[in-house]
N, C-alpha and C positions, 0 to 999 in steps of 0.2 A: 504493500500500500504506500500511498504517495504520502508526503508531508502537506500541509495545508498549506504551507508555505509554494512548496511547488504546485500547488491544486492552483491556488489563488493564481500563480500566474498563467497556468494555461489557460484560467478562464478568460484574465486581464489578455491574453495573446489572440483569443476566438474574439472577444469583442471588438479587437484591430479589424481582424481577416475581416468581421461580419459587415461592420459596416465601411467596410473598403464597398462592398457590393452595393450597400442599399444607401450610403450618404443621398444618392441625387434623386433615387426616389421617395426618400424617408416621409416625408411628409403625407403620401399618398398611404405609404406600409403603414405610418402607427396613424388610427384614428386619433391618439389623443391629442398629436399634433393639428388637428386641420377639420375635427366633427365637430358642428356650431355646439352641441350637447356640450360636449367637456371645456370648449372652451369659455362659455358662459359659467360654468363651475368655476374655470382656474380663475377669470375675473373677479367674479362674486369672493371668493378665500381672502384674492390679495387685497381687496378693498376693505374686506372685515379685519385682516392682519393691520394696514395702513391706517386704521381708527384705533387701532391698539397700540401702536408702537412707539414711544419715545420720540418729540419732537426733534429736530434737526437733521442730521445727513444719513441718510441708511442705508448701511451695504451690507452685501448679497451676496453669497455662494450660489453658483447653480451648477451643482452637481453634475456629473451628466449632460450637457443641457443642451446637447442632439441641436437640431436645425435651428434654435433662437428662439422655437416658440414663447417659452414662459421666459426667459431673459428681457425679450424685448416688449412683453406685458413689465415688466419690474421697471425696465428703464423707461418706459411710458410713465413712469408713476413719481418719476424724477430721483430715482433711486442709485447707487453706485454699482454696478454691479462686476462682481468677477467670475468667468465661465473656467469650469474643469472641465475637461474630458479629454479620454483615453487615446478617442478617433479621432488622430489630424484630419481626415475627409470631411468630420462630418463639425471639427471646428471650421476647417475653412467653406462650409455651408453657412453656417452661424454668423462666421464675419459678414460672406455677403451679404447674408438678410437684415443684420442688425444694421449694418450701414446705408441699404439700402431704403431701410427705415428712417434714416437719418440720426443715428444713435452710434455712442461709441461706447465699447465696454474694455476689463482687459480679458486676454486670453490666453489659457494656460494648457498646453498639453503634457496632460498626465494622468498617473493614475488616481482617485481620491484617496488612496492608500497613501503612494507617495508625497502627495500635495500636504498632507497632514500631518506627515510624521518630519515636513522637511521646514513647515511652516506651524509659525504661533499666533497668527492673524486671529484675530477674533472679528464677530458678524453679529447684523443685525439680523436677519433672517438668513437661514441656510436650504435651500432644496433641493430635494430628488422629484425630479417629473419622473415615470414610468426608467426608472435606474435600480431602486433596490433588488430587486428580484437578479438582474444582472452580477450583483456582486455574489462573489462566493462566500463569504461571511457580511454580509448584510448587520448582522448584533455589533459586531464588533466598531466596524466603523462608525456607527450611531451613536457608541461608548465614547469613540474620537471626536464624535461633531459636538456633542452635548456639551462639552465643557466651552467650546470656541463659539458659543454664543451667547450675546450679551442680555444680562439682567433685563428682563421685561423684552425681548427678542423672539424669533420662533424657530424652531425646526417644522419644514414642511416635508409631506411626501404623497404622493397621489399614484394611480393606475399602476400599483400594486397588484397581481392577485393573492387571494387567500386559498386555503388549502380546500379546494372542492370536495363535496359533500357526496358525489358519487366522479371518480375519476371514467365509468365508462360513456355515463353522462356526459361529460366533461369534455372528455378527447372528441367524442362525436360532431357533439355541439362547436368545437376548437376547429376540428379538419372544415367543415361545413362551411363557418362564418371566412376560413381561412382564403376554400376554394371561392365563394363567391366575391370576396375582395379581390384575389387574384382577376376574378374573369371581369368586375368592373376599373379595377385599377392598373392593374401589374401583367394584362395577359401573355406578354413573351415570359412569365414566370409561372404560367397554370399546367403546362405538361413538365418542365422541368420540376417545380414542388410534387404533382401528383409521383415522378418517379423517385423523388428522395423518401416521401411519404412508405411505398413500398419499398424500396432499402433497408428501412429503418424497422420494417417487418421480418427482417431474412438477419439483421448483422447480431452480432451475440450483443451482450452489454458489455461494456466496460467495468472490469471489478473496483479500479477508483471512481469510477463518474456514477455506474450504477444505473447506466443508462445507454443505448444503442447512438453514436456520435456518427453523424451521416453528413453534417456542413457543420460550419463554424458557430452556426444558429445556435445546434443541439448544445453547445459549451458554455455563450454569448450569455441567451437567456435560460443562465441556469436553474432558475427557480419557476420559472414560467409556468411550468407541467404541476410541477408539484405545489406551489404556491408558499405564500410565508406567513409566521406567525405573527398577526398585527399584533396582537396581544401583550408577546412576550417583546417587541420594541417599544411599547409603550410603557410597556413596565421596566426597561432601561432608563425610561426619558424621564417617570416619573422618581426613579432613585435621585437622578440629576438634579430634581424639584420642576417640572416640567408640571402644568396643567392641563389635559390631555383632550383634545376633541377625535373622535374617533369613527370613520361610518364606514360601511360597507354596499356594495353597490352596484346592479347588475350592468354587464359592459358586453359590447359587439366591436366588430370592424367595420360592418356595414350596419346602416340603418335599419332593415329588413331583421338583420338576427338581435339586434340590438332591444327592437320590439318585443318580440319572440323570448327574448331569456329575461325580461323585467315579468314575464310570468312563469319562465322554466327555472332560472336563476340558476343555470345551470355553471355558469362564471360568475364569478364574485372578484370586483379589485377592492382595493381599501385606500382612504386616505387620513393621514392623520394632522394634525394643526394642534400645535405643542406649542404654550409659552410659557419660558424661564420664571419663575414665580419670584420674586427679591421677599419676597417675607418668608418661603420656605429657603430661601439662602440665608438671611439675617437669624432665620431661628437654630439652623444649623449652625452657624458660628454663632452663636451665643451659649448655646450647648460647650461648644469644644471651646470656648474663655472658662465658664463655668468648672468645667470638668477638671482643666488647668490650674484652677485657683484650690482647688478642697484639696 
């Protein structure tokens, strides 16, 4: 068996390969990027976070932060914002679109692993758009972000999934919503995916991955199939002193399944809206003076 260390970077290695392929159509591939639905969602959060947050200059982590979607919602909001991500393809997407917007942010390629443990920045809000699930230890990193954000600040995270309630449900409903994105969006992609699909029926599993790897995809989004425990990163965030909003929420690629599984609920994401609490930090150190003095 591998070390998590080397786990972690094959994974950080498959999300390069992946979206070398899908940077220029990324927008079309994730619904979260580009469904009016979700994007009315990410509006609606940042607007509730920006009535909560500490007057003056606010900056940003964006995690992940793929094509500029939610970045250039943040910097619409007059915000500072700084982008990580793995994929140079799909920062230099990002830059197009942020500038084309007329917005400038800074940008950083790397891993949030390395960005983290190489820097002591602290943040006004931190987010993952649809990124946790990518990571191969998701808890940990979360452990890393929670301290570098500032009193009264938030950790956000969205289009998540959670661990399905029936996986043959699941996968069905998964290939289906998958093929019919392919045949409205991505068609020079609908008989290539349907022959990875059966590949992916014939190849063993891999004893570290625990799982049949047929593209960089299957490594990429490693949590995708099986999904994550919202629960137990919320109960990271609330050790931190984080006050936790928590929902869960049925999700498509296309609109069609999208309908369909707000009554099958066959896929579930999650997102969470965490802020720093300064009275459960003051009570913590008053504790440890306390403790110190007797």
């Amino acid at each position: 068996m591998q070390s998590p260390e080397s786990m972690g970077s094959q994974v950080i290695s498959a999300n390069v390969a992946f979206y070398k392929e899908i940077a220029k159509k990324y927008d079309q591939y994730e619904s979260c990027a580009s469904e009016e639905f979700y994007q009315r969602m990410l509006e609606s959060d940042l607007d509730k976070m920006k009535a909560l947050l500490p007057p003056g200059r606010i900056r940003c982590l964006d995690c992940g932060g793929g094509s500029g979607n939610l970045t250039i919602k943040m910097l619409n909001r007059g915000w500072i914002v700084t982008v990580v991500d793995v994929s140079p393809d799909m920062l230099e997407v990002s830059r197009a679109n942020v500038s084309t917007a007329g917005y400038t942010a800074e940008f950083v390629n790397d891993s949030i692993y390395h960005f983290l443990s190489s820097s002591q920045d602290t943040f006004d809000v931190v987010a993952f758009s649809s990124v946790l699930h990518h990571l191969y230890s998701p808890q940990d990193v979360v452990k890393e972000v929670a301290p570098r954000i500032k009193p009264g600040g938030f950790f956000y995270s969205n289009f998540d999934p959670v661990p399905p309630s029936s996986r043959l449900l699941a996968s069905c409903f998964y290939n289906l919503d998958t093929i019919l994105a392919n045949i409205l969006h991505d068609r020079e992609d609908f008989f290539p995916g349907i022959v990875r699909r059966f590949r992916k029926l014939t190849l063993a599993r891999h004893a570290d991955h625990e799982r049949a790897v047929a593209s960089p995809g299957d490594l990429a989004e490693y949590h995708a199939r099986t999904g994550l425990d919202d629960r137990s990163i919320a109960e990271v965030l609330e050790q931190h002193g984080f006050l936790i909003s928590r929902q869960r929420y049925p999700v498509g690629r296309t609109k069609l399944m999208l309908g369909a599984n707000r009554k099958l609920r066959a896929l579930l994401s999650f997102k969470i809206m965490a802020q720093r609490n300064d009275a459960h930090i003051l009570h913590q150190e008053s504790l440890v003076l306390k403790t110190g003095n007797e």
